[in-house]
N, CA, C and O atoms as a CHARMM CRD file, in Angstrom:
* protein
*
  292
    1    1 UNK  N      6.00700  72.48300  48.20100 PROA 1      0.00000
    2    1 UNK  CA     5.00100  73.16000  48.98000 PROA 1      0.00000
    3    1 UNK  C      4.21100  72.11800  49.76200 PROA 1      0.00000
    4    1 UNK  O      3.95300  71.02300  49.26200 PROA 1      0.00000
    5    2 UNK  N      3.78100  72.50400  51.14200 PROA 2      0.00000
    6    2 UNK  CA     3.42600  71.49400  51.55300 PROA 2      0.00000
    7    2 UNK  C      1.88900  72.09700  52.19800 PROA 2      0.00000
    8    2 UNK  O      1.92700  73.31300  52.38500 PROA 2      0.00000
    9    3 UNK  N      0.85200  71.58000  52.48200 PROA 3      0.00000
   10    3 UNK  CA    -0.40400  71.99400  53.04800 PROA 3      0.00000
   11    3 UNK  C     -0.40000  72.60800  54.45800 PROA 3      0.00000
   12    3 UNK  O     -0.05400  71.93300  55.42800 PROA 3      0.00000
   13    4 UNK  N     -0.77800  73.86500  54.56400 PROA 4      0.00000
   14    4 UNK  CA    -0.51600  74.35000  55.68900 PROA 4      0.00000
   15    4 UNK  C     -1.49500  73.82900  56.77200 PROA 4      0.00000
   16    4 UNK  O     -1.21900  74.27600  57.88500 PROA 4      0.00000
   17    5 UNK  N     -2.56200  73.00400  56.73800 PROA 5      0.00000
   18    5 UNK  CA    -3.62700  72.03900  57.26500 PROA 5      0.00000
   19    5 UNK  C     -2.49000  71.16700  57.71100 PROA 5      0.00000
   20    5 UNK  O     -2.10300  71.29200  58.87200 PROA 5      0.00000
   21    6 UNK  N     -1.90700  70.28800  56.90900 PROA 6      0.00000
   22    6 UNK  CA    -0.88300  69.01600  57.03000 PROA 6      0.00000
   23    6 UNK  C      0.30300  69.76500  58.27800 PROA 6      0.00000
   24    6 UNK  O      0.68000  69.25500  59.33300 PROA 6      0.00000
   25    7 UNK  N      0.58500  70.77800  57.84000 PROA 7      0.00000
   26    7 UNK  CA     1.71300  71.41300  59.18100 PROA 7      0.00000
   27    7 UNK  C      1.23000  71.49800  60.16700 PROA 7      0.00000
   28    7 UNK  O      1.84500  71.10800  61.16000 PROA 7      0.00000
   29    8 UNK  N      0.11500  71.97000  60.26400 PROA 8      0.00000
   30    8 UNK  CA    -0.84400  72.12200  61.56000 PROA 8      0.00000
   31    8 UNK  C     -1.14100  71.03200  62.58400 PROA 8      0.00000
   32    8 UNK  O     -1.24400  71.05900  63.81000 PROA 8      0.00000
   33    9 UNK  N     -1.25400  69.96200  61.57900 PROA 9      0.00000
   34    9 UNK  CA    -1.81200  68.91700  62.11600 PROA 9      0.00000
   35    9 UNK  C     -0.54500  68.55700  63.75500 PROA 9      0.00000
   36    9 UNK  O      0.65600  68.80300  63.86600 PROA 9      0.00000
   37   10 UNK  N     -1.43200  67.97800  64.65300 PROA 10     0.00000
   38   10 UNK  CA    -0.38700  66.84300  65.70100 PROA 10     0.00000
   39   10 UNK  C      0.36500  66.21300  65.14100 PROA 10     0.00000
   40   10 UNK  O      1.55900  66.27800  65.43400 PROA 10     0.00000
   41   11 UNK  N     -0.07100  65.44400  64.20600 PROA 11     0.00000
   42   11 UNK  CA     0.18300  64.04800  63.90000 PROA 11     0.00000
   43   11 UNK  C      1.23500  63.98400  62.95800 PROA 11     0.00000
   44   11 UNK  O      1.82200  62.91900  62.76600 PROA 11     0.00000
   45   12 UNK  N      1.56400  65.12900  62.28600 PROA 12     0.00000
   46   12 UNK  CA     2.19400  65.72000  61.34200 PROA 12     0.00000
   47   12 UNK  C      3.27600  65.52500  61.61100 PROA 12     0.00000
   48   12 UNK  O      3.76100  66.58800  61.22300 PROA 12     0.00000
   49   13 UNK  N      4.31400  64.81100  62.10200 PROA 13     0.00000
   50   13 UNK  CA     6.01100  65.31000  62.61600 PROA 13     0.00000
   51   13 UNK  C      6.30900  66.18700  62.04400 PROA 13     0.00000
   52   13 UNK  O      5.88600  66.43000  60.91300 PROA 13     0.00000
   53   14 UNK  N      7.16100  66.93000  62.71200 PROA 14     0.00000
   54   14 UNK  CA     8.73000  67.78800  61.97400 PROA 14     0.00000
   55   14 UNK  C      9.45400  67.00500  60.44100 PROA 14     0.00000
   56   14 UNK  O      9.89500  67.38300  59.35600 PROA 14     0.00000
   57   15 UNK  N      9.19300  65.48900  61.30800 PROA 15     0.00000
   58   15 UNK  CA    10.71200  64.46100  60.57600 PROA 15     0.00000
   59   15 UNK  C      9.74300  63.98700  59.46100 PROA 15     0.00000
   60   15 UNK  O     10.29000  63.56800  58.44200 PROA 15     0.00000
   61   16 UNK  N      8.52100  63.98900  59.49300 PROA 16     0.00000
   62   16 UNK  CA     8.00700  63.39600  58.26200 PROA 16     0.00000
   63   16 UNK  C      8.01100  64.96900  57.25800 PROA 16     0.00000
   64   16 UNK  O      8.10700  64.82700  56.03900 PROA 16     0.00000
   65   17 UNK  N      7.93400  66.00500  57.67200 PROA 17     0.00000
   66   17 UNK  CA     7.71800  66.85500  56.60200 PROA 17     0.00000
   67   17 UNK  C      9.74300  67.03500  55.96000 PROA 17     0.00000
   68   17 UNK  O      9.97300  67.12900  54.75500 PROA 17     0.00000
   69   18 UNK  N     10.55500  67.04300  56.69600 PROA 18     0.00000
   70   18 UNK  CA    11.70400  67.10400  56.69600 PROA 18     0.00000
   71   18 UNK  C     12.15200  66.22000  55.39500 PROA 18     0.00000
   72   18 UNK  O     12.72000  66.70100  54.41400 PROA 18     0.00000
   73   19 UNK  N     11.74000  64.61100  55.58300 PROA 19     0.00000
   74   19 UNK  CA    11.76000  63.91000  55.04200 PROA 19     0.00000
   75   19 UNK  C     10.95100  64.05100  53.59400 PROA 19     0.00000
   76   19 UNK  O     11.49600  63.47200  52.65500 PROA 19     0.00000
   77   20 UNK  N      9.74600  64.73800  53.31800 PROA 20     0.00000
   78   20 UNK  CA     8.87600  65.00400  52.48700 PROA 20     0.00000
   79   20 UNK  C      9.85800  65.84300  51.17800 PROA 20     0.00000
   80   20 UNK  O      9.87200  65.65200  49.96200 PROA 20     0.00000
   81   21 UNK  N     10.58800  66.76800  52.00300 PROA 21     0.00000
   82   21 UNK  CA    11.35100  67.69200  51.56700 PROA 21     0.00000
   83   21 UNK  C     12.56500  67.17700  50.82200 PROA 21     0.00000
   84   21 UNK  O     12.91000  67.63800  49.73500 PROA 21     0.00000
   85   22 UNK  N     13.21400  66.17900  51.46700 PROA 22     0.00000
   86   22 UNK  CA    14.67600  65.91500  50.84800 PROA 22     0.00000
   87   22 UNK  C     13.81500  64.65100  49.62700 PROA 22     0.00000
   88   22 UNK  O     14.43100  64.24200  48.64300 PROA 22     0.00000
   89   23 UNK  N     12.68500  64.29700  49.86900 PROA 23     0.00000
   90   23 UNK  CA    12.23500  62.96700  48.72500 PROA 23     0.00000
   91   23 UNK  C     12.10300  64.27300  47.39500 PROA 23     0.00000
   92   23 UNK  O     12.78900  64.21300  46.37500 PROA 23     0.00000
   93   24 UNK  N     11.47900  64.97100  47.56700 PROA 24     0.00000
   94   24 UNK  CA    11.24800  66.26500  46.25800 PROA 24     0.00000
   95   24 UNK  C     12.72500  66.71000  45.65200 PROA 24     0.00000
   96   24 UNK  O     13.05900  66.66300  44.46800 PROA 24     0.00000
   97   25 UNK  N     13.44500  67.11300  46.67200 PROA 25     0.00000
   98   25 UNK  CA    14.33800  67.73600  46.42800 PROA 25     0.00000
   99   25 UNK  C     15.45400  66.27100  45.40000 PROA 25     0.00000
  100   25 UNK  O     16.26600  66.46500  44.49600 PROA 25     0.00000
  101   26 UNK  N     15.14200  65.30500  45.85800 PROA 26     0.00000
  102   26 UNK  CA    16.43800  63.88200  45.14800 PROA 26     0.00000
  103   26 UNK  C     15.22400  63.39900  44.17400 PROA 26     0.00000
  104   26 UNK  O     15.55900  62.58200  43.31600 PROA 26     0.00000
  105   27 UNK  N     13.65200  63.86100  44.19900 PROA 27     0.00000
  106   27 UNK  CA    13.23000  63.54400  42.68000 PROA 27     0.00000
  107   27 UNK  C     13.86400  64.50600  41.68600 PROA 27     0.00000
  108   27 UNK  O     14.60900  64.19900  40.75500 PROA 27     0.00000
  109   28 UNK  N     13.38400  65.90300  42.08800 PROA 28     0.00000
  110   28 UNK  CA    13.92900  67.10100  41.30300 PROA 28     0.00000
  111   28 UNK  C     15.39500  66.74800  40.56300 PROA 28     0.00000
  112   28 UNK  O     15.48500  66.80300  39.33700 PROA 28     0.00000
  113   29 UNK  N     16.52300  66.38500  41.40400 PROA 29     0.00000
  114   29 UNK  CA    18.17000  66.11100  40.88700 PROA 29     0.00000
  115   29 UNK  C     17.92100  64.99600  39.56100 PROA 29     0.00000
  116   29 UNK  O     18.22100  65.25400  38.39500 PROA 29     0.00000
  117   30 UNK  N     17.29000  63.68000  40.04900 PROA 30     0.00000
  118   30 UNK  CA    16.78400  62.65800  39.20200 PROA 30     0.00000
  119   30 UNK  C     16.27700  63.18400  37.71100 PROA 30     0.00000
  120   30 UNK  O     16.74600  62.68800  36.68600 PROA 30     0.00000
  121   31 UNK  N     15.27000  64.24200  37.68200 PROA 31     0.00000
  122   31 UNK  CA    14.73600  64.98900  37.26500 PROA 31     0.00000
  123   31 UNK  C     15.70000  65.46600  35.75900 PROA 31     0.00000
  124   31 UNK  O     15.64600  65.05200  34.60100 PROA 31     0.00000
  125   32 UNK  N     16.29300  66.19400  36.22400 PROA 32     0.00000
  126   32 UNK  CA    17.39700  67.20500  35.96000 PROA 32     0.00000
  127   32 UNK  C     18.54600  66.72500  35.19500 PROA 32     0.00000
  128   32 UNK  O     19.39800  67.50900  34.77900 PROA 32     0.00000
  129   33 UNK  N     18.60600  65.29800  34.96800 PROA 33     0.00000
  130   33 UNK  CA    20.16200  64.35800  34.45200 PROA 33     0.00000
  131   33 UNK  C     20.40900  64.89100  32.97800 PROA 33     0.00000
  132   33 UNK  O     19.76400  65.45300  32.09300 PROA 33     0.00000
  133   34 UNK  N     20.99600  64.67100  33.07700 PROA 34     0.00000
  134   34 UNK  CA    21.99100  65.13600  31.51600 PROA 34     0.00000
  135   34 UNK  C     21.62000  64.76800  30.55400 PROA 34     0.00000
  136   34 UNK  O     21.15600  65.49000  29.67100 PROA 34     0.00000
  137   35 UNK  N     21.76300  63.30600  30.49200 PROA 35     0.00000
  138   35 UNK  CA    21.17000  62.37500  29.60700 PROA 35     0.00000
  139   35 UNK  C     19.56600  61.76700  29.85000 PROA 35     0.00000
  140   35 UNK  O     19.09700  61.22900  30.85300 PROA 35     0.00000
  141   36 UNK  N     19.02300  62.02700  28.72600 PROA 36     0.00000
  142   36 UNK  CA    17.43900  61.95700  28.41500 PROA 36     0.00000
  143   36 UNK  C     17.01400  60.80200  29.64300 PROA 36     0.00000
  144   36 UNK  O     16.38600  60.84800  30.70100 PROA 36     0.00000
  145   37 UNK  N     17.92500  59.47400  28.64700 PROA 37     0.00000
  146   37 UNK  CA    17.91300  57.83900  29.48700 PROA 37     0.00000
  147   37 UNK  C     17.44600  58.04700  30.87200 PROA 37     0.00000
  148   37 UNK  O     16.29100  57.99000  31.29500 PROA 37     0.00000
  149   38 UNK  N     18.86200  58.37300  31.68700 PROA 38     0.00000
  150   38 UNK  CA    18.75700  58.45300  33.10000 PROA 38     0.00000
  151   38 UNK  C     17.17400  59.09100  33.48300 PROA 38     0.00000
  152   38 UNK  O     16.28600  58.32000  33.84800 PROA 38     0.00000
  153   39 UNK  N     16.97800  60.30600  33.38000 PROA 39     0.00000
  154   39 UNK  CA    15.42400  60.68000  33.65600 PROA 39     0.00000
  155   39 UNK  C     14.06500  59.96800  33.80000 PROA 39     0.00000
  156   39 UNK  O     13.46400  59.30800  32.95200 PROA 39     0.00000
  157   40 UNK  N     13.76400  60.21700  34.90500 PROA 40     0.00000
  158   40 UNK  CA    12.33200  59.15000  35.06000 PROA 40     0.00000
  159   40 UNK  C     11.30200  60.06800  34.49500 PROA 40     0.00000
  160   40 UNK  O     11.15900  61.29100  34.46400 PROA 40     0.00000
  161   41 UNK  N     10.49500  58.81900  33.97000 PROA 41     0.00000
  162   41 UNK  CA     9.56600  58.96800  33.37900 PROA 41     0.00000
  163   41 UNK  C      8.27000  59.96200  34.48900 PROA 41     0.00000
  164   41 UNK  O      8.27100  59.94900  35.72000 PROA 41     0.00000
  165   42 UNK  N      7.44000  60.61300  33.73800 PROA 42     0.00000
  166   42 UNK  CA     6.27500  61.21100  34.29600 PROA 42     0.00000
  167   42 UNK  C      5.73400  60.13700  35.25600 PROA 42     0.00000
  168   42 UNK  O      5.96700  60.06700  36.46300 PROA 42     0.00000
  169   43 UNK  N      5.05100  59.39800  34.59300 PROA 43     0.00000
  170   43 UNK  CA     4.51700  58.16800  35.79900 PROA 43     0.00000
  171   43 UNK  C      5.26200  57.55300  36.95400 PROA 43     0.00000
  172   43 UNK  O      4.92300  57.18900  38.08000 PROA 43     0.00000
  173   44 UNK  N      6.20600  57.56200  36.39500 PROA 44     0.00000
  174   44 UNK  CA     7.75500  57.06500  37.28100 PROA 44     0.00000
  175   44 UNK  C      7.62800  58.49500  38.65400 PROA 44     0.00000
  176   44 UNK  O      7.41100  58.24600  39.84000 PROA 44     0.00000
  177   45 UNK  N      7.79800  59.72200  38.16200 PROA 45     0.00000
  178   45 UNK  CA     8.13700  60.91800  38.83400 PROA 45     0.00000
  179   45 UNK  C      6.46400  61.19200  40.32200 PROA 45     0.00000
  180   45 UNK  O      6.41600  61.80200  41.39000 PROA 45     0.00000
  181   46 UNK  N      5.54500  60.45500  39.62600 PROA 46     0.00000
  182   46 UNK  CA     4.47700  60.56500  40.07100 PROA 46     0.00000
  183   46 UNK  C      4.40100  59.51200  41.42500 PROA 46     0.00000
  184   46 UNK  O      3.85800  59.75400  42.50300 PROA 46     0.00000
  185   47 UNK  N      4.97600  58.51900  41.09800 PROA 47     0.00000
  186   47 UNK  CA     4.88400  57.31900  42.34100 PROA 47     0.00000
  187   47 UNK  C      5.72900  57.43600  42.87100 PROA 47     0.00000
  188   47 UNK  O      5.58300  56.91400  43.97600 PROA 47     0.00000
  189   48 UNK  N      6.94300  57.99000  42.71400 PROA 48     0.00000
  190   48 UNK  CA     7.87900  58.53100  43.69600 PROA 48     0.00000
  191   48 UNK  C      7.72200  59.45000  44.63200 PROA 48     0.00000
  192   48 UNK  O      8.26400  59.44600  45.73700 PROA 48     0.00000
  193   49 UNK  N      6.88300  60.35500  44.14700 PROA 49     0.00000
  194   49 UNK  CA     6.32200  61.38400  44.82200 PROA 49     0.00000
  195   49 UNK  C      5.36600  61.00100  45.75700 PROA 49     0.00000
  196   49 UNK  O      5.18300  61.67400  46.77100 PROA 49     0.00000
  197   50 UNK  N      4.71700  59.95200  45.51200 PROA 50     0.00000
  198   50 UNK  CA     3.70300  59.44200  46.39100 PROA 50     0.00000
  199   50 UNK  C      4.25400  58.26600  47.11800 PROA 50     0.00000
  200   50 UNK  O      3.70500  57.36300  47.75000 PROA 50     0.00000
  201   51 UNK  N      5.31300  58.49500  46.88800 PROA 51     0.00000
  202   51 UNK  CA     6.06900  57.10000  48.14500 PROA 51     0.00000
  203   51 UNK  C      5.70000  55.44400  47.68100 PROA 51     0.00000
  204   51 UNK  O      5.89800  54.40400  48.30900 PROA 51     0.00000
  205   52 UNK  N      4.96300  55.71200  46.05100 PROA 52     0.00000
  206   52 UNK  CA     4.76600  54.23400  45.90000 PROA 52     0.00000
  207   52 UNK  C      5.95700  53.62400  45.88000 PROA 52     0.00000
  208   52 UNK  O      6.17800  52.56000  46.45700 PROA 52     0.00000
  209   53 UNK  N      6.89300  54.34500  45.13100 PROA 53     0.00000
  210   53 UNK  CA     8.72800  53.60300  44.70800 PROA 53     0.00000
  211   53 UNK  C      9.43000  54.48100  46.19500 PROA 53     0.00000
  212   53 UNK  O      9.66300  55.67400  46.38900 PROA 53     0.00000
  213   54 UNK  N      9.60900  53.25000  47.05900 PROA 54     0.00000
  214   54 UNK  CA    10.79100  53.76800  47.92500 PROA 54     0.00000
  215   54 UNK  C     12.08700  53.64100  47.81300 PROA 54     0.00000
  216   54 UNK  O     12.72300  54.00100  48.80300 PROA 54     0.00000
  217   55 UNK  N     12.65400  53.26100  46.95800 PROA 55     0.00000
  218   55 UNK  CA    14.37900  52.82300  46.42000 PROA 55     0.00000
  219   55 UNK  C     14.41900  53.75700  45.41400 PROA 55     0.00000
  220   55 UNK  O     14.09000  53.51300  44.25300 PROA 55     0.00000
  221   56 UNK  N     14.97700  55.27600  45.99200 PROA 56     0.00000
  222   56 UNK  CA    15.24300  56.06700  44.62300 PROA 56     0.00000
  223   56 UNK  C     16.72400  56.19100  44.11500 PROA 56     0.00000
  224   56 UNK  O     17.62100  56.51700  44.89200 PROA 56     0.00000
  225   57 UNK  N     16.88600  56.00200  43.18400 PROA 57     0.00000
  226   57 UNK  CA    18.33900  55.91600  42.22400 PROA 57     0.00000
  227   57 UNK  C     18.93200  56.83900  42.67700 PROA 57     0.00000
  228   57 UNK  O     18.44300  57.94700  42.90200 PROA 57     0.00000
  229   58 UNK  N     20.09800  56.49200  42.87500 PROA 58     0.00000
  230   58 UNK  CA    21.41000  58.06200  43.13100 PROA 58     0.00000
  231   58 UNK  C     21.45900  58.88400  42.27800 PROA 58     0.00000
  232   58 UNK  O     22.38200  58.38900  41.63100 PROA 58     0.00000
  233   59 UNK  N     21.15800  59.89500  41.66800 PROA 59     0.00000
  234   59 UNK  CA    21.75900  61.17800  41.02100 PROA 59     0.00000
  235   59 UNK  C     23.20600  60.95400  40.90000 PROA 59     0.00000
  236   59 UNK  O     24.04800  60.75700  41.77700 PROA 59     0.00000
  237   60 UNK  N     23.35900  61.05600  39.07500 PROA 60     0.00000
  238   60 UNK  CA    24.43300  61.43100  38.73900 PROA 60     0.00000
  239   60 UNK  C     25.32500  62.63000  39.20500 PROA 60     0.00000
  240   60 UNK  O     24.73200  63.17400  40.13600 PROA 60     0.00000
  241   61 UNK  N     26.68600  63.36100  38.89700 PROA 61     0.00000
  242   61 UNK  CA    27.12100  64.37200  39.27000 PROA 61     0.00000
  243   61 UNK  C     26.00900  65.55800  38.21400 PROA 61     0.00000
  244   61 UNK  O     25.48700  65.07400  37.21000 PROA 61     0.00000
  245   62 UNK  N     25.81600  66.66400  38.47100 PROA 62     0.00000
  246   62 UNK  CA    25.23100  67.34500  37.83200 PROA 62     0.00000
  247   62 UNK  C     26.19700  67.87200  36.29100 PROA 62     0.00000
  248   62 UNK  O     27.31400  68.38300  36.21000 PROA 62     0.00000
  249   63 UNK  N     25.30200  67.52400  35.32500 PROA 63     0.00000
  250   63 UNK  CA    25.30900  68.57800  34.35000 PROA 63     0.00000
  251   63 UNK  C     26.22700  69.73600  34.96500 PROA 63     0.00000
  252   63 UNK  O     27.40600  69.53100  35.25400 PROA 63     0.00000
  253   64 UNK  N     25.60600  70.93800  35.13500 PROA 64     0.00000
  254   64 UNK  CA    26.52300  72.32400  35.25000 PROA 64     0.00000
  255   64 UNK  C     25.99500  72.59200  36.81600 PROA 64     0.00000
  256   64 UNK  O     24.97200  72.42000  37.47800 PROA 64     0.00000
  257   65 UNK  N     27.21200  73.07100  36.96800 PROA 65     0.00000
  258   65 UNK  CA    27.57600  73.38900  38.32000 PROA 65     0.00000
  259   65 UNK  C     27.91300  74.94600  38.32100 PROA 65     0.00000
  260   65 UNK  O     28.21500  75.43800  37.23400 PROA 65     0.00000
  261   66 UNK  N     27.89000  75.66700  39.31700 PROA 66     0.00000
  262   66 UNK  CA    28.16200  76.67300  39.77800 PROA 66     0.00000
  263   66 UNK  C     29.34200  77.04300  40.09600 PROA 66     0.00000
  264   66 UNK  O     29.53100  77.59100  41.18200 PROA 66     0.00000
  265   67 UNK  N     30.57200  76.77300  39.03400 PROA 67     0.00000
  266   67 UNK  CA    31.94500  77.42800  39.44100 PROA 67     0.00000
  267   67 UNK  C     32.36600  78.58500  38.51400 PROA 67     0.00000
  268   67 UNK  O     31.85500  78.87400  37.43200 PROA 67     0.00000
  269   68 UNK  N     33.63000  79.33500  39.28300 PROA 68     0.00000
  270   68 UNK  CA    34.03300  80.18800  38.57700 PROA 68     0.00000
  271   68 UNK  C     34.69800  79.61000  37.00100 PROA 68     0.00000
  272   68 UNK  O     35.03300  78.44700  36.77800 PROA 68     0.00000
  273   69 UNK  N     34.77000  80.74500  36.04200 PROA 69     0.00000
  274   69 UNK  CA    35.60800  79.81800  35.15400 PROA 69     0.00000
  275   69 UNK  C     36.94700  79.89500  35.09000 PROA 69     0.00000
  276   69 UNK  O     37.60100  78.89300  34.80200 PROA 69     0.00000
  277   70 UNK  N     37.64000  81.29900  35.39500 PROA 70     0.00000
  278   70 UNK  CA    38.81900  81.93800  35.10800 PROA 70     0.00000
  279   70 UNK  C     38.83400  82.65100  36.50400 PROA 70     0.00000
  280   70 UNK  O     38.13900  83.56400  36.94900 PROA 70     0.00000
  281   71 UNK  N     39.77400  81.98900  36.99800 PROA 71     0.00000
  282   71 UNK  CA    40.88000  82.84000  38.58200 PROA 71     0.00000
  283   71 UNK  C     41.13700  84.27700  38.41100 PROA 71     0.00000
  284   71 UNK  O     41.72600  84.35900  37.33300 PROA 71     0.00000
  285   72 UNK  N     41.02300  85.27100  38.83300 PROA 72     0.00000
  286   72 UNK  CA    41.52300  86.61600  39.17600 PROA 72     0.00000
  287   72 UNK  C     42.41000  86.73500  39.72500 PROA 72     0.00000
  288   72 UNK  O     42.17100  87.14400  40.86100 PROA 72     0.00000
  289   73 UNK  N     44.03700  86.49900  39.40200 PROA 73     0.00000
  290   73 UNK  CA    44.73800  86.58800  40.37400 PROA 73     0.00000
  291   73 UNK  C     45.59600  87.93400  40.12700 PROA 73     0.00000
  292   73 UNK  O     46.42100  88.30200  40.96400 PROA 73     0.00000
């Protein structure tokens, strides 16, 4: 969610809120790992969010995925 003041704004780009969006969205995946380990910490999740840590770790393949299990043929 982003501040509808902050959208408003001039100064605001498109590309910075764009960008705002995919940093949440690759904490969230980070978030989400399988294994406890991989998962950042609260404080960790917090400075990422605030752009203190700009080098964020790749996301593993996910845990569970969205496929069928058994073909209908």
């Amino acid at each position: 969610m982003v501040d509808k003041v902050i959208l408003e704004s001039e100064t605001y780009s498109k590309n910075e809120n764009e960008k705002e969006i995919w940093r949440c969205i690759h904490v969230g995946l980070l978030c989400v790992q399988e294994c406890a380990k991989d998962r950042p910490t609260m404080p960790t999740v917090v400075s990422m969010l605030n752009c203190e840590i700009s080098d964020l770790n790749t996301p593993k393949q996910p845990a569970f995925t969205e496929a069928p299990l058994m073909s209908h043929d």
